[in-house]
Steps between C-alpha positions, in 0.01 A plus 500: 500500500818388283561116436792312680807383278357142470137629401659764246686184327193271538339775300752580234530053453105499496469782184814341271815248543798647697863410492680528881723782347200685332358517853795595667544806226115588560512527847825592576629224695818264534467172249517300907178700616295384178631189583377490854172642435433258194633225724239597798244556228537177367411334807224689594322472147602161445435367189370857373843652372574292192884543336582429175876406519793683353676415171812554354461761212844331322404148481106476637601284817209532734518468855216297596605363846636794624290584828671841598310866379774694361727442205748243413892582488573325173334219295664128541511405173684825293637647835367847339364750700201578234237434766141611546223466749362349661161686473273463825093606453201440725255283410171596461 
């Protein structure tokens, strides 16, 4: 019996951190389906998926109230594009 979408990401967050766009490239779906699955997942697990929030790889900006999953556009402070994360895992 295979694993759903949700349980294969619950899996892959539960053995090592994750950005959104890593798990879109590993399973082969659009950046807004990660989205909606982490979003549902999120809900369901509660306070189990932990995020540490995105930074700006320019200046070091980090984007600590930032509620949404997926990636920043650009960082306020240097309006550079140098982002990464944020990085979503499981907690044990």
């Amino acid at each position: 019996m295979s694993l759903t979408i949700r349980q294969t990401i619950a899996a892959l967050l539960a053995q090592k951190e994750h950005t959104a766009k890593e798990l879109a490239l590993t399973l082969a779906l659009t950046p807004q389906e990660v989205r909606d699955h982490l979003e549902h997942l999120r809900k369901s697990l509660k306070k189990s998926l932990l995020v540490r929030p995105a930074r700006c790889r320019e200046c070091g900006f980090v984007f600590t109230g930032r509620t949404r999953l997926d990636a920043p556009g650009r960082c306020p402070r240097c309006r550079k594009q140098r982002l990464e994360g944020p990085w979503l895992r499981l907690s044990a």
